[in-house]
N, C-alpha and C positions, 0 to 999 in steps of 0.2 A: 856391401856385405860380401861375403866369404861364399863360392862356387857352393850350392845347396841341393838337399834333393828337392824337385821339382812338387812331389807329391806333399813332400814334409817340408815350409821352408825351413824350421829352425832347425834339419837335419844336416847338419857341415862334417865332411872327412877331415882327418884331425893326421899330426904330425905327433911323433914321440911315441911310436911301438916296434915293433919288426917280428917276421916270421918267424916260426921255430921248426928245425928239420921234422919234429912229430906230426908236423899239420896246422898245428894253434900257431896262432899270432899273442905277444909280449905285450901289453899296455906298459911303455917304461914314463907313463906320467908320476906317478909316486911311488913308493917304496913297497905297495903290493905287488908291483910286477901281476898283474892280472894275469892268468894264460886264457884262452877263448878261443870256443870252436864256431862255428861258423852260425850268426843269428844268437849269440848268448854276448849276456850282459857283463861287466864290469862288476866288482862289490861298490861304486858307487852310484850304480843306474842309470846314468846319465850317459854313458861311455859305452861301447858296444861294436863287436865287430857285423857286419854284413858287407855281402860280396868283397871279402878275402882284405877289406879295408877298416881303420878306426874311424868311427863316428863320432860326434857329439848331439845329443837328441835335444839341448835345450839353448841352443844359442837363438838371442832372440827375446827370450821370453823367462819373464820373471813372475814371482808368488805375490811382487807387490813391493811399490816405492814409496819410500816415505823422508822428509826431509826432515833429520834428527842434529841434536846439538852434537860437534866433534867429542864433546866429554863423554859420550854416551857410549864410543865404539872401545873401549875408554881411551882415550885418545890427552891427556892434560897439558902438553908441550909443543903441543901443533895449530897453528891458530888459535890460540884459547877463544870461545866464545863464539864461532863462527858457525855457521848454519851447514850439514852437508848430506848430499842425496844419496840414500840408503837402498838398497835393492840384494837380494837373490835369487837362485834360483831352485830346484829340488836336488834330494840327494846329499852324499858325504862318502869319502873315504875312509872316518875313521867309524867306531859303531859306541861311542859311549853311551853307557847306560843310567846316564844321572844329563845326557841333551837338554839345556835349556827351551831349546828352538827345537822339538824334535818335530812338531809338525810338519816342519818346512825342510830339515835336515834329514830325515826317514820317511818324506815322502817317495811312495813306487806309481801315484797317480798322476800323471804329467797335465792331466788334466784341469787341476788346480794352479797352473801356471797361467791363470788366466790375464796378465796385462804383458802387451809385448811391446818393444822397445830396438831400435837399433840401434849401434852407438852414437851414431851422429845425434840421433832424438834424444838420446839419453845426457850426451854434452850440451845439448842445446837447452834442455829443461833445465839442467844445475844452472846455465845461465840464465832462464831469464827467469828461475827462482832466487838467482843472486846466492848461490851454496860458491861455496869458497871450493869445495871438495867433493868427490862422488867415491859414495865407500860400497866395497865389494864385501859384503857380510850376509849374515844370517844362519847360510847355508856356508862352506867353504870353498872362496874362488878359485881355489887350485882343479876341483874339478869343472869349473867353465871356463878354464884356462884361457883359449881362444875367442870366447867372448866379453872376456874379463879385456885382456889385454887390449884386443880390435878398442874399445869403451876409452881404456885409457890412453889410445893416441888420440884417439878424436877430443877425447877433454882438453889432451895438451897446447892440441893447435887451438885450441878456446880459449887456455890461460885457465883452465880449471885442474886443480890438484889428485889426486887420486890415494884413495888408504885400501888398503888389504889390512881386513879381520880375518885372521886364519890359523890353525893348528900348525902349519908351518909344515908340512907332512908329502913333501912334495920331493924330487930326484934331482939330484948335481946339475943333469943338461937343462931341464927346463925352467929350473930353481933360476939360473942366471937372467934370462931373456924376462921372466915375471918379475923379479923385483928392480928390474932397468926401468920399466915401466910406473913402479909406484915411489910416490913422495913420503908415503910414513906404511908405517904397519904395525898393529897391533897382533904379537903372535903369542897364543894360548898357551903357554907352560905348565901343561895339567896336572903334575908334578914331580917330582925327583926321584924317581924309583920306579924302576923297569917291572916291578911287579901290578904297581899300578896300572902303568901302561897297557900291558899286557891282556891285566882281567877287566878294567871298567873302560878300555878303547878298543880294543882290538887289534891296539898297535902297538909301534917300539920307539922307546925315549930319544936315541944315537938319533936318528935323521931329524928329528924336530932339534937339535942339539945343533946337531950339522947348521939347518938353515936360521937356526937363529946367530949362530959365531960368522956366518956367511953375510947376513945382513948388515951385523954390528960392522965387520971391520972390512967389508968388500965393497959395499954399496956406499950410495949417497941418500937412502932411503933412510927417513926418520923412523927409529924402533923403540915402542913403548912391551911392556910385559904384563901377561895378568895370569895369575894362578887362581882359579876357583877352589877353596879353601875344605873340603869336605871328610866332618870330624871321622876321625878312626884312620881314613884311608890315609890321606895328603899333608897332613895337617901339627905332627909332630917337631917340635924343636929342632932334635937334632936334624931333620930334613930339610926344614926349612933353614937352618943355617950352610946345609949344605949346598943349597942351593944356590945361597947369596953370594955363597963364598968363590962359586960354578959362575955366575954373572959377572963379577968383578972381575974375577982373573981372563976369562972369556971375551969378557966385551964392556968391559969398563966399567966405573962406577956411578957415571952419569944415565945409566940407561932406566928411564921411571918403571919400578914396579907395582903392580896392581893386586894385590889381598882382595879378592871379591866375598860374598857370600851365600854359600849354594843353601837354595831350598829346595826340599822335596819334590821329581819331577820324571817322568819318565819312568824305568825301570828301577829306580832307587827310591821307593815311594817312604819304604821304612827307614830311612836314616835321617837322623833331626837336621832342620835349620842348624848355621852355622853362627856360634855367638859371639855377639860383639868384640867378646872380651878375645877371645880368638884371634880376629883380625886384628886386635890391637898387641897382642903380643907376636904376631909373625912380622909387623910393622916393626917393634921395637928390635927383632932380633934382627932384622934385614939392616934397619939404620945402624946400629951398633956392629955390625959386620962392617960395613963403608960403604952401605948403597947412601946416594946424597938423597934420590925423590921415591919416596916408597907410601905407598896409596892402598887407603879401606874403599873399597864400594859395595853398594846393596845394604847400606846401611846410612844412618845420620850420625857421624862420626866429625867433626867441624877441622881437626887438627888432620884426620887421613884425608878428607879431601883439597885443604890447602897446601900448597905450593910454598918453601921457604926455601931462602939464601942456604946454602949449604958453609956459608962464613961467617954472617955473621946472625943468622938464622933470625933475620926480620920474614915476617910474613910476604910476599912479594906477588902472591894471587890468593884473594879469598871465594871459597867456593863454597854456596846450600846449592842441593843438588847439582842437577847441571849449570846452571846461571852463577856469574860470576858478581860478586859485589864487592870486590875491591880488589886493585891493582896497584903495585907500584914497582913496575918494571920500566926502566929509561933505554930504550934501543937494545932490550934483553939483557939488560944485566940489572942487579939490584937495584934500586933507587937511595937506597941507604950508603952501600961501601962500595957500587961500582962490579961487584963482583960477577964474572958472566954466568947467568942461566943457560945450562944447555935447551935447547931443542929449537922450533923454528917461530918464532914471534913478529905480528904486527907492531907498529908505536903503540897502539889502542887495541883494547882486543875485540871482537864481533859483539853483536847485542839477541844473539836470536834467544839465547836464555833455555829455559825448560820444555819449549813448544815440542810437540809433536806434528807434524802434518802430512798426514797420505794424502797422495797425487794421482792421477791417471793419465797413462804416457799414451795409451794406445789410439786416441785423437788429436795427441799434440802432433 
């Protein structure tokens, strides 16, 4: 573990801010640029300047691990069917107000961080739970930076894989070193229009834009996409064409997208469920742009959740929920005309299926 304070362990000095002639110190982890005087926090809580240095107050300790199926992070082209250890921690950088997770993401009680974990305990559980991967979600890895990353060398020298779920919302310098670190990512595309951004996150499209064109064509990191679908706001045709057409030209036409669908949560309590038929038309308008893999979730939809040949359009994974009951993929490529499937595939795919299983690290 990372030099700590003595009083606090899961308190570690952190890298990626700098002084400013006014007195305050720069948080340059993401694209708030924090300013901070002396004992005040970050907008993501976690982060916090004391004695003239950046902190991190949660390394260490997480809201709770649980080993979940990879479809779940949504994750379709990575291991299909493999088991992998789920954890976060409190807090967020951006502030939307329709948070799935706002529990754990708009927590300011550090105190609910009750199972702690180091990384070595954390690689060594996905091992001898047999998880193929250890995914950094819930909350957004980008602000446990340092304890995210420490996690995924120790997975590495295990041979355990590592995904980032994340809004993507993070700065050019430290955007590099974090996704050297991960084998896939699943990054939030909340949607196509700056005014979105603005009113229901708190933030701004360009840098989430940034590090998704940064991952597509810079890295070795597996990138899947998911837009949470939410009528009125995100949800229009012409957007969502716009969008498709923003992905392809950007970062190819193999990269899976995700059509999720938002229900009522958080500070959005008045706006409906998002319908079916919804997610089935921003499917068709994505396919019919050139995206080849374009995915329904948060619903039973049988066609958006399976996987086909983009040639000769045989079914080539079938999916009810997360559990997989049919395959016929031959060393990643179709089993019918040969044709290759992008993403990263077993012969066989995993068998963990729909399980859920919370763990507790803090006596392993």
């Amino acid at each position: 573990m990372k030099n700590v304070d003595l009083e606090h362990p899961s308190v570690i000095p952190v890298e990626h801010w700098h002084a400013l002639e006014n007195g305050l110190i720069q948080c340059d982890l993401c694209p708030r640029e924090c300013k901070l005087h002396e004992g005040q926090r970050g907008f993501c809580f976690v982060r916090g300047r004391k004695n003239d240095q950046m902190w991190l107050t949660s390394y260490g300790r997480s809201s709770g691990f649980c080993i979940d199926p990879i479809e779940k992070k949504p994750l379709n082209h990575f291991l299909p069917g493999s088991a992998v250890l789920s954890f976060g921690t409190a807090g967020c950088n951006l502030a939307c107000k329709f948070c799935q997770n706002w529990d754990m993401s708009k927590a300011r009680d550090m105190d609910r961080l009750l199972d702690q974990a180091d990384p070595e305990a954390l690689a060594l559980a996905a091992k001898k739970h047999q998880c193929a991967s250890v995914a950094y979600t819930y909350n957004d890895p980008v602000i446990f930076y340092e304890y995210a990353i420490d996690t995924a060398k120790a997975c590495r020298a295990h041979g355990i894989k590592n995904v980032a779920v994340t809004a993507g919302y993070i700065s050019e310098a430290p955007r590099k070193e974090f996704f050297e670190w991960m084998d896939a990512a699943n990054i939030d595309l909340k949607a196509f229009n700056e005014r979105f951004y603005e009113k229901l996150t708190g933030a701004k499209l360009q840098p989430v834009l940034d590090t998704i064109e940064y991952v597509a064509n810079e890295t070795d990191c597996w990138l899947e996409l998911t837009t949470l679908l939410i009528p009125g706001e995100n949800d229009s045709p012409s957007e969502i064409e716009a969008m498709s057409q923003w992905i392809i030209q950007h970062c190819g036409d193999e990269v899976p997208l995700h059509f999720t669908a938002y229900h009522p949560d958080y500070r959005m309590m008045d706006n409906p469920p998002t319908p079916k038929s919804t997610l089935e038309m921003a499917r068709n308008i994505a396919m019919k742009a050139g995206l080849k893999y374009v995915y329904t979730g948060n619903v039973i939809h049988a066609d958006g959740q399976a996987t086909y040949c983009p040639n000769c359009q045989q079914k080539v994974i079938g999916r009810q929920y997360y559990e997989i009951y049919d395959w016929h993929l031959d060393h990643g490529k179709c089993a019918n005309c040969q044709t290759p499937i992008a993403g990263v595939f077993e012969e066989q795919p995993g068998t963990w299926g729909n399980k859920r299983l919370p763990i507790k690290l803090t006596k392993e």
